[in-house]
KEDO-785879 format. One record per residue (C-alpha): residue number from 0; x, y, z. Coordinates in Angstrom, 3 decimals, always signed. Each point is the difference from the previous one (the first is absolute). Example, Ala and Ser with C-alpha at 12.3 -4.5 7.8 and 13.67 -1.06 7.14 Angstrom:
2
   bakol         xx         yy         zz
       0    +12.300     -4.500     +7.800
       1     +1.370     +3.440     -0.660
end
This chain:
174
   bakol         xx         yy         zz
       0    -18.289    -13.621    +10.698
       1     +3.215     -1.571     +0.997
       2     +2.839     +1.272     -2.270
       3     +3.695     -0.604     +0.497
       4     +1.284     +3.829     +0.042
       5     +3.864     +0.653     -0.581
       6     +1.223     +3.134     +1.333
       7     +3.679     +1.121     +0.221
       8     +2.427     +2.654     -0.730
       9     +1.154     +0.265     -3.868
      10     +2.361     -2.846     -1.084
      11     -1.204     -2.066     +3.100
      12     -1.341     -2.945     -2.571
      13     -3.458     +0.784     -0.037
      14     -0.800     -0.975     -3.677
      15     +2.000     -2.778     +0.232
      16     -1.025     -1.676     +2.719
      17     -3.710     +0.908     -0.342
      18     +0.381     -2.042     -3.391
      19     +1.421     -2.484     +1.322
      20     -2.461     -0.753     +2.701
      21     -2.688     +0.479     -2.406
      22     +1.085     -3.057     -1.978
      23     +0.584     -2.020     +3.530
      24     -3.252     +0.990     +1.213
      25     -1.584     -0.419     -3.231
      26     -1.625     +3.858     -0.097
      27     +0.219     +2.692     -2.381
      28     +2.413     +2.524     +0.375
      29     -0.617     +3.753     +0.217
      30     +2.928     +2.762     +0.026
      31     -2.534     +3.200     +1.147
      32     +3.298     +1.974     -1.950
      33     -0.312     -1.547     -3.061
      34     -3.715     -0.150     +0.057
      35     +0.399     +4.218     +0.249
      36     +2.139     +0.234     -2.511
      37     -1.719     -2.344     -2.355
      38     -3.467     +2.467     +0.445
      39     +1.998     +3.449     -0.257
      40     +2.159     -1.555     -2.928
      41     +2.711     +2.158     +1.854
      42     +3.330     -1.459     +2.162
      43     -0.424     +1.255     +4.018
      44     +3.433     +2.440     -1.131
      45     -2.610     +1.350     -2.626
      46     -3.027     +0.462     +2.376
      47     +2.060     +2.024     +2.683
      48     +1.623     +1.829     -2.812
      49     -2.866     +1.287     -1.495
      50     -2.756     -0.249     +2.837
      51     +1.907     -0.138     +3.223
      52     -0.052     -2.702     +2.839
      53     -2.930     +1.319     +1.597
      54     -1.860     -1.479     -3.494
      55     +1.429     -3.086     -0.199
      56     -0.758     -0.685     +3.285
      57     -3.058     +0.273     -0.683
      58     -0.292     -2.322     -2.602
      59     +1.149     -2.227     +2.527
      60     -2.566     +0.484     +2.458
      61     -2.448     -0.377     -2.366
      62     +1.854     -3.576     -1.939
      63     -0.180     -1.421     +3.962
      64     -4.318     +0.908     +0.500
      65     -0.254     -1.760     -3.315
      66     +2.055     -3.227     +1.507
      67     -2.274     -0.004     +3.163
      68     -3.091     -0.833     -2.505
      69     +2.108     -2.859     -1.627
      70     -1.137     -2.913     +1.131
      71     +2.393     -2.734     -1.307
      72     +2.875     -0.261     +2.440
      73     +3.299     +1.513     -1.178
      74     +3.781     +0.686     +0.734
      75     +0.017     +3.619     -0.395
      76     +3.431     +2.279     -0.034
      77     -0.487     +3.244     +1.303
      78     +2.470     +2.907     -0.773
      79     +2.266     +1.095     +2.262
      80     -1.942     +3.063     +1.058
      81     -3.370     -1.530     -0.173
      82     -0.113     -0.415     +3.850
      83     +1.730     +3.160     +0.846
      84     -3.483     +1.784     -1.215
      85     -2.127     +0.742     +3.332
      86     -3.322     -0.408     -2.350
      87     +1.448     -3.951     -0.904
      88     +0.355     -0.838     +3.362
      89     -3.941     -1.569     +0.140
      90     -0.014     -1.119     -3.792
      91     +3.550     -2.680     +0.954
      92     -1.148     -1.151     +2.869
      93     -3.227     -0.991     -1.218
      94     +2.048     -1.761     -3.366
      95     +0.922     -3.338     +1.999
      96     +3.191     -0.593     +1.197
      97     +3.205     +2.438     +0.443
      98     +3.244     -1.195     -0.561
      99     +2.835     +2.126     +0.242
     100     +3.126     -0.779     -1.471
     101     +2.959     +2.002     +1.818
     102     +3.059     +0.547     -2.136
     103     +3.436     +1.088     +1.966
     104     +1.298     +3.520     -1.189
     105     +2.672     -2.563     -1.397
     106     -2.400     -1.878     -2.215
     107     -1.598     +2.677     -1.242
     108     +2.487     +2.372     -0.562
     109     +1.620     -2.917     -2.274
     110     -3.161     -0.766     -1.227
     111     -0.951     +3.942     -1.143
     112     +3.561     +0.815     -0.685
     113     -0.885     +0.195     -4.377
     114     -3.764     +0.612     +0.904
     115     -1.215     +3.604     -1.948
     116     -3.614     -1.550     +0.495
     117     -1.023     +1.697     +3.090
     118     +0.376     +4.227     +0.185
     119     +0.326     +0.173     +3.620
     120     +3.566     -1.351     -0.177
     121     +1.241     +2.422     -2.734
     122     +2.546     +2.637     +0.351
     123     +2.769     -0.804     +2.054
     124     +1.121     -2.064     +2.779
     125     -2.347     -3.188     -0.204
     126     +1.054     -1.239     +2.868
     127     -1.109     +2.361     +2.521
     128     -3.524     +0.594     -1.965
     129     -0.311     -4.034     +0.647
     130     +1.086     +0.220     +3.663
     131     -2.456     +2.638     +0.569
     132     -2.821     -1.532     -2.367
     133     +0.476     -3.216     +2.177
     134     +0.037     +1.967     +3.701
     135     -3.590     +1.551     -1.393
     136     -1.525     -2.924     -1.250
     137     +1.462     -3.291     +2.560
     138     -2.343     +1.356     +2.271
     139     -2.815     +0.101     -2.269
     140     +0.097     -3.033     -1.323
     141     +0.915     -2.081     +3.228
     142     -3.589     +1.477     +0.990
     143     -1.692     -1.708     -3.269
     144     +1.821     -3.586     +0.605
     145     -1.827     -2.612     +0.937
     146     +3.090     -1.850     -1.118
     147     +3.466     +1.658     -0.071
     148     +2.900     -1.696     -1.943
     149     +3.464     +1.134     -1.024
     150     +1.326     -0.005     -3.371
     151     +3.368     -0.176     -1.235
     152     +2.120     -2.630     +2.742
     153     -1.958     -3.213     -1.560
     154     -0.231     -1.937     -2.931
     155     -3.200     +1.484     -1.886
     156     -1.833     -3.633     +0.281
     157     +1.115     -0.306     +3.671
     158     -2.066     +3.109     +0.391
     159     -3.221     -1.007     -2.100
     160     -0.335     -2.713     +1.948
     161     +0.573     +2.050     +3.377
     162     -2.707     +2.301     -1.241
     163     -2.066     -2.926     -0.817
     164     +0.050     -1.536     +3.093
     165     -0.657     +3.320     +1.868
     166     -3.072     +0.585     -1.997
     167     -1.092     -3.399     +1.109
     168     +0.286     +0.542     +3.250
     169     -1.330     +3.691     +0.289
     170     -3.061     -0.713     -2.371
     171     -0.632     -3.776     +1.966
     172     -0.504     +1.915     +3.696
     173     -1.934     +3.099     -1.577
end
């Protein structure tokens, strides 16, 4: 099955540009966070608090084997850690169609500045846990992209329709 997949780092504009392509495209939309946190009845901040990451994770390796079966094609939002887990690596690919959105530490850091949402940022000095949270993962998630854009230095429909066109093209000559 040919999903769209959204991967990115937190505040990178997953959610809202998986919605928003979703309407374009004319496909349901899937957030695999939400969909967790819907079946636990628990925010993520609550899973790692009570259960640990290690759990949670999990959940979401088991949320993305349940999207391979799906057979109606979707925009799907993974979490930001989704593709960091080794076990995932098979499960994404096999999705559709990665698109990575790359946020600068600029955008993000404005972006996350309020943000409690995500535990791995608490404590103090947000700014180096992002730099370091983005060294990790760039890598990662350049390997997933099938299509890379960046987020942040365009207006948001400017870079809808630069995804839209990319998917296009990629999905045309596969």
């Amino acid at each position: 099955m040919n999903h769209v997949v959204i991967i990115g780092f937190m505040g990178s504009g997953k959610t809202r540009v998986g919605k928003q392509l979703s309407r374009d495209l004319e496909l349901p939309f899937i957030d695999l966070e939400k969909l967790i946190v819907k079946k636990m009845n628990l925010s993520v901040r609550e899973m790692f608090e009570r259960f640990g990451e290690p759990f949670y994770r999990a959940l979401e390796t088991v949320a993305l084997k349940e999207l391979i079966k799906d057979t109606e094609r979707k925009v799907i939002s993974l979490g930001a850690g989704a593709p960091l887990q080794e076990q995932n690596e098979k499960y994404i690919r096999e999705l559709g169609t990665v698109v990575y959105l790359k946020g600068s530490l600029d955008t993000l850091r404005k972006r996350l500045e309020n943000s409690r949402k995500d535990p791995l940022l608490d404590g103090d000095d947000r700014d180096e846990k992002i730099k370091k949270l983005l060294k990790q993962r760039d890598p990662v998630y350049k390997k997933f992209a099938d299509i890379q854009v960046v987020t942040g230095v365009k207006p948001f429909e400017e870079l809808i329709r630069e995804i839209e066109d990319k998917l296009q093209a990629y999905e045309k000559n596969s």
